[in-house]
C-alpha positions as MATLAB code, in Angstrom:
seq = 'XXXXXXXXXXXXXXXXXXXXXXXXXXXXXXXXXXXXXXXXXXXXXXXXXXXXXXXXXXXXXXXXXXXXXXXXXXXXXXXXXXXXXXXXXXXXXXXXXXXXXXXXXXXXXXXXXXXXXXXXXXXXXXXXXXXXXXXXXXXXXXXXXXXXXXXXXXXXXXXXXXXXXXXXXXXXXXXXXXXXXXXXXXXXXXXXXXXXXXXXXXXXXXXXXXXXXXXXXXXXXXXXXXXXXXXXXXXXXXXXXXXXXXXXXXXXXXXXXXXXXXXXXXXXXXXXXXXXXXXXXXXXXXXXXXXXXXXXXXXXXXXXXXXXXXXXXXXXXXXXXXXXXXXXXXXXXXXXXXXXXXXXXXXXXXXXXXXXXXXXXXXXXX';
ca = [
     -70.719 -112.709 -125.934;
     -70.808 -109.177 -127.353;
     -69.249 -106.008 -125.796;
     -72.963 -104.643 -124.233;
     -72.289 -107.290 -122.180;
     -68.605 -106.331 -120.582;
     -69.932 -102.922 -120.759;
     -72.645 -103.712 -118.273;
     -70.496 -105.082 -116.345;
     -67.598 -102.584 -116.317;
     -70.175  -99.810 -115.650;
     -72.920 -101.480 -113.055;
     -69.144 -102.225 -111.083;
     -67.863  -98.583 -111.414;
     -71.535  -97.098 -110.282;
     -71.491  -99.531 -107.326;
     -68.129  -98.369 -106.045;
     -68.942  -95.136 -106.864;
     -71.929  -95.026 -105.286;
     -70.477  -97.144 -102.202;
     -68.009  -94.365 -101.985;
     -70.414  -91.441 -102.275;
     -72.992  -92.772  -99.735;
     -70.363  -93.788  -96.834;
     -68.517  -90.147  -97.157;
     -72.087  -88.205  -97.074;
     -73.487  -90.641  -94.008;
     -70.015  -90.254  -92.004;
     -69.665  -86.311  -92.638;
     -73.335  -85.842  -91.829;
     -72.835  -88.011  -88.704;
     -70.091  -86.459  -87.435;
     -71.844  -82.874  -87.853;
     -74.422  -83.874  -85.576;
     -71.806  -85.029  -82.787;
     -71.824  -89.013  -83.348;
     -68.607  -90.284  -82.175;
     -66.215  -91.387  -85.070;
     -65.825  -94.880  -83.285;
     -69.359  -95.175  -83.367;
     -69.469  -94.157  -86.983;
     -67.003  -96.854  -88.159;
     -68.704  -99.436  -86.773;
     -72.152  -98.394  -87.926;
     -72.390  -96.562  -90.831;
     -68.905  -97.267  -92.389;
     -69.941 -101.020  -91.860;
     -72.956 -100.741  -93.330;
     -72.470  -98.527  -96.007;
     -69.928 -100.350  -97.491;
     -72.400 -103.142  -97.433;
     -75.171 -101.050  -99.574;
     -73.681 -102.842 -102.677;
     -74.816 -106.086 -101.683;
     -78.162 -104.550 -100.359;
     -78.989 -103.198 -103.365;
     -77.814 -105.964 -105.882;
     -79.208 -108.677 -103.870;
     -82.939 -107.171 -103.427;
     -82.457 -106.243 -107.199;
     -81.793 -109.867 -107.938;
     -84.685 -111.213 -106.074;
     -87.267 -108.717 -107.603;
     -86.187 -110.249 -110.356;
     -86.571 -113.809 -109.595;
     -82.922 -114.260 -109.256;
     -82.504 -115.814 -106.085;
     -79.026 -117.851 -106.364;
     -77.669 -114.084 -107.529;
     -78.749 -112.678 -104.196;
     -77.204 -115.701 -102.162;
     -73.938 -116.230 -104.226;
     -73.516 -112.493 -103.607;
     -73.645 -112.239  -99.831;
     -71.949 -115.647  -99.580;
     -69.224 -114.867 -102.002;
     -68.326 -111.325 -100.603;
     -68.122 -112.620  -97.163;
     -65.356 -115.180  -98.241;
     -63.693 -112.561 -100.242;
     -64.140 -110.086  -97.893;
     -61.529 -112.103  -95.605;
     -59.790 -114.274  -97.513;
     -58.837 -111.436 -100.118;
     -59.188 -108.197  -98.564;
     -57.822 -109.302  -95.086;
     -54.822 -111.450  -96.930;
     -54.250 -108.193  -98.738;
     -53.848 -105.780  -96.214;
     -51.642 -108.276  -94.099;
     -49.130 -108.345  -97.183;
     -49.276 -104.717  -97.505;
     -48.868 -103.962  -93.969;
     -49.207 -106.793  -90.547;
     -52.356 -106.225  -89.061;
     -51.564 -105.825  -84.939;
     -55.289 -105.745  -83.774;
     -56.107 -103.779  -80.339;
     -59.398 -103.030  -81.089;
     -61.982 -104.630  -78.302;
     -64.835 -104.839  -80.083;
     -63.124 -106.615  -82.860;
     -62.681 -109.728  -80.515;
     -65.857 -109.517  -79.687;
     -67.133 -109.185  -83.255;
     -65.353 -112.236  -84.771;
     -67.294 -114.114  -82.414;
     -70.406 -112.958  -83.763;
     -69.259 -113.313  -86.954;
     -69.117 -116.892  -87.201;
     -72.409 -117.204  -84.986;
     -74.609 -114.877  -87.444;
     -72.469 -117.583  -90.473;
     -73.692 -120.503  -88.555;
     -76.946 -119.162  -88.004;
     -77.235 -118.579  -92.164;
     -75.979 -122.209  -92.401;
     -78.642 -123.624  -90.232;
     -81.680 -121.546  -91.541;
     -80.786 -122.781  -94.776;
     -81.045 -126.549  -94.406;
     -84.302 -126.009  -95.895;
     -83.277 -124.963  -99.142;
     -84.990 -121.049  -98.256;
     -84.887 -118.686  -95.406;
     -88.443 -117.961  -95.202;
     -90.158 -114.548  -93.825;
     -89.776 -115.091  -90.293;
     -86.476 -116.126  -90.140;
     -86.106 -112.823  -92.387;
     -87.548 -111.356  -89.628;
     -85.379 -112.389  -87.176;
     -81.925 -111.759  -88.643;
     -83.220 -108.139  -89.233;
     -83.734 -107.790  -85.561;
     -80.464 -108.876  -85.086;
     -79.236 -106.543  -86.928;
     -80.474 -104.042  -84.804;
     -79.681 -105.623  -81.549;
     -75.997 -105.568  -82.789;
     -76.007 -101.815  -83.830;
     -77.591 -100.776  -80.254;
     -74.651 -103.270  -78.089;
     -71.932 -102.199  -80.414;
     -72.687  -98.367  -79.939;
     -72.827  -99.116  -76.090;
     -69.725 -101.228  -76.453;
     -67.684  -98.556  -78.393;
     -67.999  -96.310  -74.582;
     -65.252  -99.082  -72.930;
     -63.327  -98.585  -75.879;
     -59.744  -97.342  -75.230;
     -58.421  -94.005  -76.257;
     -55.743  -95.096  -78.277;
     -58.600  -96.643  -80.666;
     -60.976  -93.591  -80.366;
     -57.717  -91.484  -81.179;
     -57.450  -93.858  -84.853;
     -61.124  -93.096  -85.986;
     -60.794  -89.464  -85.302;
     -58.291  -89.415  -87.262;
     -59.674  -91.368  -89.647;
     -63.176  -89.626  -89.718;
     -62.141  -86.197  -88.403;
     -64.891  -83.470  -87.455;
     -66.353  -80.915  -90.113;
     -66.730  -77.186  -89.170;
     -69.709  -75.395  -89.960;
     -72.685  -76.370  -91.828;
     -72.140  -74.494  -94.824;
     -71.263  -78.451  -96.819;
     -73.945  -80.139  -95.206;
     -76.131  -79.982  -98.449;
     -73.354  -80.992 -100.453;
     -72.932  -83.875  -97.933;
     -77.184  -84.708  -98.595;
     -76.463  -84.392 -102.442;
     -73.571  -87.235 -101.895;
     -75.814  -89.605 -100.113;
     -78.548  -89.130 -102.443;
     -76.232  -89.556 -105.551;
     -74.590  -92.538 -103.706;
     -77.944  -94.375 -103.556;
     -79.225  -93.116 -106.895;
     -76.020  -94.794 -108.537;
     -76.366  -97.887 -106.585;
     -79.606  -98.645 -107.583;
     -78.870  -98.558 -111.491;
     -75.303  -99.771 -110.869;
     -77.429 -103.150 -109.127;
     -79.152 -103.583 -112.235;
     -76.277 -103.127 -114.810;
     -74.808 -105.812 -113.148;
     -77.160 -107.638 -112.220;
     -77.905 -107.847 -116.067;
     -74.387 -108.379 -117.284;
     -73.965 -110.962 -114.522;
     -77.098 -112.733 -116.342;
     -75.690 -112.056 -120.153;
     -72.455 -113.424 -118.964;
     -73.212 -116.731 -117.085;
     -75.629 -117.405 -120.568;
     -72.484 -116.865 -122.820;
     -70.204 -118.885 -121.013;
     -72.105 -121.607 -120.447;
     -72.010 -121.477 -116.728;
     -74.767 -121.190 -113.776;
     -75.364 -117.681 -113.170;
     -74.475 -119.123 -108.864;
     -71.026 -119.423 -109.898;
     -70.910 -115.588 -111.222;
     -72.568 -114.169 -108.274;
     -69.939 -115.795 -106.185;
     -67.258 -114.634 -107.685;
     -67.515 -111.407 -110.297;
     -70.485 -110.097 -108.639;
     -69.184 -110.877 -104.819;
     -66.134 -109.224 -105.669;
     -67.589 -105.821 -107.580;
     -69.974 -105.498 -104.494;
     -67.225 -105.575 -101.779;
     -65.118 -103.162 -103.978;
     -66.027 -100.295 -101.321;
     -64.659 -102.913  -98.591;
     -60.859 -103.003 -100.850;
     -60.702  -99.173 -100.815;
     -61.927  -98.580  -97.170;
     -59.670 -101.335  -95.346;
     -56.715 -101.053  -98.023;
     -56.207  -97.575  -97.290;
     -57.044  -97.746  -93.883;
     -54.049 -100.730  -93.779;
     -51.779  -98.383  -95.595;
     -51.928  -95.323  -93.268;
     -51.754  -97.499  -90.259;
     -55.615  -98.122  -89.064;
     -54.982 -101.123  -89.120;
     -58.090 -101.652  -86.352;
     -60.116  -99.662  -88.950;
     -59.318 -102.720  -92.207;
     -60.123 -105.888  -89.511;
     -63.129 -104.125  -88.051;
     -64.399 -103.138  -91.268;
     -64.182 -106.533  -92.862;
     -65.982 -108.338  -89.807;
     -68.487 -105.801  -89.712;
     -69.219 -105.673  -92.884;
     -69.982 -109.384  -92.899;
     -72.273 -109.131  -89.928;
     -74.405 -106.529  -91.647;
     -74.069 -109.105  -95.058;
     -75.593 -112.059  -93.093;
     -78.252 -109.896  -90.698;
     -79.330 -107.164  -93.127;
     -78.929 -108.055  -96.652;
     -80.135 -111.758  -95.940;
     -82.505 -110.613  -93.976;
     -83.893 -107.456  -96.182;
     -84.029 -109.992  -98.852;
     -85.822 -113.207  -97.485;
     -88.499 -110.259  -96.802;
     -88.693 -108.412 -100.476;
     -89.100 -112.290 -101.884;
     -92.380 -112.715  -99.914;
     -92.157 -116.699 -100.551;
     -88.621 -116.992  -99.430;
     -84.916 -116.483 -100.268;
     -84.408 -119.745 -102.368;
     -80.765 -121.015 -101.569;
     -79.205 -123.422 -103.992;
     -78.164 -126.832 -103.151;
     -74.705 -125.710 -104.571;
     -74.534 -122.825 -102.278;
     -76.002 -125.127  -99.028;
     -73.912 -127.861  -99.949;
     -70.447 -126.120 -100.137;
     -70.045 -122.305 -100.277;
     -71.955 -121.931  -96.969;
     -69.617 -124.309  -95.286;
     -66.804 -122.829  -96.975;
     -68.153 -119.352  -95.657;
     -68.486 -120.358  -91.922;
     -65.005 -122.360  -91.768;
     -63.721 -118.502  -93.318;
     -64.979 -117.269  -90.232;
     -63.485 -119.756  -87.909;
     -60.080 -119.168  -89.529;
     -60.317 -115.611  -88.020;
     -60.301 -116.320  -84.225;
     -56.676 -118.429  -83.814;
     -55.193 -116.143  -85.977;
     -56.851 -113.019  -84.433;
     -56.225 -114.498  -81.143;
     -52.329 -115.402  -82.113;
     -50.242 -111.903  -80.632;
     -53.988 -110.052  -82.061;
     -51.913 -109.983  -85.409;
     -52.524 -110.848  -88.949;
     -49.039 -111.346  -90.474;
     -47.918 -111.480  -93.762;
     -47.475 -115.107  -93.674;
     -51.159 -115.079  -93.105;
     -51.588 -113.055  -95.586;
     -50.342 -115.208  -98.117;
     -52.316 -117.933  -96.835;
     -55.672 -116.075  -97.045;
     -54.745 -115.171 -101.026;
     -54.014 -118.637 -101.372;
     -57.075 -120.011 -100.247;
     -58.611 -117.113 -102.001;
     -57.228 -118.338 -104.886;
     -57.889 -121.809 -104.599;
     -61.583 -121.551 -104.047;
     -61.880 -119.416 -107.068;
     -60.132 -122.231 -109.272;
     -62.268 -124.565 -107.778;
     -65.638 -123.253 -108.570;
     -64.177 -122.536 -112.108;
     -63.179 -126.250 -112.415;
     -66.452 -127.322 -111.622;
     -68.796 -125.042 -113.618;
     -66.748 -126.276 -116.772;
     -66.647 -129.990 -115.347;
     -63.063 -129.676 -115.933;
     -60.998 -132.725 -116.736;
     -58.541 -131.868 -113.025;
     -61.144 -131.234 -110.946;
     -61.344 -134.826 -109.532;
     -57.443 -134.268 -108.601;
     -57.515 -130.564 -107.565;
     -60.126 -131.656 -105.189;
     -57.957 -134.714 -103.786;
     -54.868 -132.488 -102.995;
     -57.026 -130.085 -101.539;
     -58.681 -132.463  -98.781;
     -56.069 -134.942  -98.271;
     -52.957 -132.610  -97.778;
     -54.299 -128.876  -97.779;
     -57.317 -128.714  -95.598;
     -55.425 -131.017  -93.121;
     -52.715 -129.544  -92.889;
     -54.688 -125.802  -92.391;
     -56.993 -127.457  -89.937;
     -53.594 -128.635  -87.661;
     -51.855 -124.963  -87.975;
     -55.045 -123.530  -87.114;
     -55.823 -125.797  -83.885;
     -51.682 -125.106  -83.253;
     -52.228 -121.583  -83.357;
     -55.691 -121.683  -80.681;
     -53.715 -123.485  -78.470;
     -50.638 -121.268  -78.245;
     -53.159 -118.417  -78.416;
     -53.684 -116.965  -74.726;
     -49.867 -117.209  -73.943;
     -48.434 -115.688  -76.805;
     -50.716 -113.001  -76.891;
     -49.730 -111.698  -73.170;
     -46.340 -111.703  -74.524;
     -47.005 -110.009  -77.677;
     -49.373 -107.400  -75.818;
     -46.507 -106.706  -73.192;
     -44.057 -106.489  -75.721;
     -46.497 -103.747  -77.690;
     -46.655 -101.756  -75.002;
     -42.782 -101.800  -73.814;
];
């Protein structure tokens, strides 16, 4: 493996983020000059902005024939996206949720996971079911603009802070030049990657799925670590979770969707990916709503837990694309004493749910 290769890499991940960065602070700015509410802008075009990297790389990947790129990507930054980023900002700062629509979001979340789970039995998600997630998409934009009206102040107060208002138009071609440049860099920062992604998996010896669920999930959800990191930091904390879930709708509907539809034949999924990411990816989702639900707070303990797993998965897939001599006994402990013992804190924590969180809500606002 020569340098080109970590070069391509290195630079299609810088463009991305770049780009990522560029394209969400045009689209907000421009937004909020034409007098869309900031709470409406965060859960629109923050979300899907910070989902253009996966757009872009994925439909790259399939106009190239690279179908388990395009998958692996959108399945692997949806478990990163809350294992890592979620179990990040809880260690840097306990996430105490009040945001409505985020209760109503995780919900969604693991439908629109199941939903992937389910079209994919079939080894493909063919053009109509393309169809249909793309529609969903825009179902969920139109309810979640009407549902950000019976939001409370005290959240509508955090994203105009957050995304405050810009006098004048005097920026507002600046603003068109960042959205332009922001798409512009995506684009070639895709196909960098997608290359080096390629030149990398053929060096190593490894299928190129294992790459797109891991380096490649991870550079195209770098826009997600900078948006909800900082937003943990300086105390949005309802801007990190909402991000993260929304970001993971728009992964499933759009990007899925946009791509089952550039393929023409159908968005090939792996047996690998069907078999075990997927699942992985939906019980990801699940793991949100106890601990959501549990005093609306992520805590650092969760945190830690979310790395872990994180973590674990990572070494896992690792393991198996080098058919690794402790994989049979990294995969015992994990189902005979991990998972179990996950699965009974979780149901613990959905059962104590409602109670606790009437206490932890009064005791918020005492």
């Amino acid at each position: 493996m020569d340098g080109i290769t970590w070069l391509q890499l290195g630079a299609g991940l810088f463009l991305l983020f770049t780009g990522g960065e560029g394209l969400v602070r045009g689209a907000s700015r421009l937004a909020r000059r034409v007098g869309v509410s900031p709470l409406v802008i965060g859960l629109t075009v923050v979300a899907f902005g910070t989902s253009a990297p996966e757009l872009v790389v994925s439909t790259t990947a399939v106009l190239e024939d690279r179908d388990e790129l395009a998958v692996g990507n959108v399945v692997g930054s949806n478990i990163f996206n809350v294992l890592f980023i979620l179990g990040l900002c809880a260690l840097a700062r306990p996430l105490v949720v009040a945001q409505q629509l985020v209760f109503r979001d995780v919900p969604i979340m693991i439908g629109v996971s199941l939903a992937l789970l389910l079209l994919g039995l079939d080894g493909r998600v063919v053009l109509g079911e393309g169809l249909l997630l793309c529609a969903g998409a825009v179902f969920f934009t139109v309810d979640s603009v009407r549902a950000s009206r019976r939001e409370s102040a005290q959240i509508r107060s955090e994203y105009e802070v957050a995304i405050p208002a810009v006098a004048g138009w005097g920026g507002a071609l600046v603003e068109v030049g960042l959205v332009a440049a922001g798409l512009a860099l995506l684009v070639v920062g895709a196909r960098w990657l997608v290359a080096g992604a390629v030149a990398l998996a053929r060096a190593v010896g490894v299928d190129e799925t294992v790459i797109a669920l891991t380096i490649v999930a991870a550079g195209t959800s770098l826009p997600e670590v900078a948006t909800s990191v900082v937003a943990a930091i300086r105390g949005e904390r309802d801007i990190a979770v909402g991000n993260v879930v929304g970001s993971n709708i728009f992964n499933v509907l759009v990007v899925v969707g946009l791509a089952s539809l550039v393929s023409g034949g159908g968005l090939v999924i792996p047996a690998s990916i069907e078999n075990f990411d997927l699942p992985v990816m939906v019980a990801v989702a699940v793991a949100c709503a106890p601990i959501l639900a549990r005093k609306h707070r992520l805590g650092r303990w969760e945190g830690v837990l979310f790395l872990g797993y994180y973590t674990a998965y990572t070494a896992y897939l690792v393991l198996a694309a080098r058919e690794h001599a402790a994989l049979p006994r990294f995969s015992a402990v994990m189902l005979e004493f991990v998972v179990p013992l996950t699965a009974a804190t979780l149901i613990g924590l959905a059962l104590g749910a409602r109670p606790r969180a009437r206490g932890a809500r009064g005791s918020e606002e005492s």
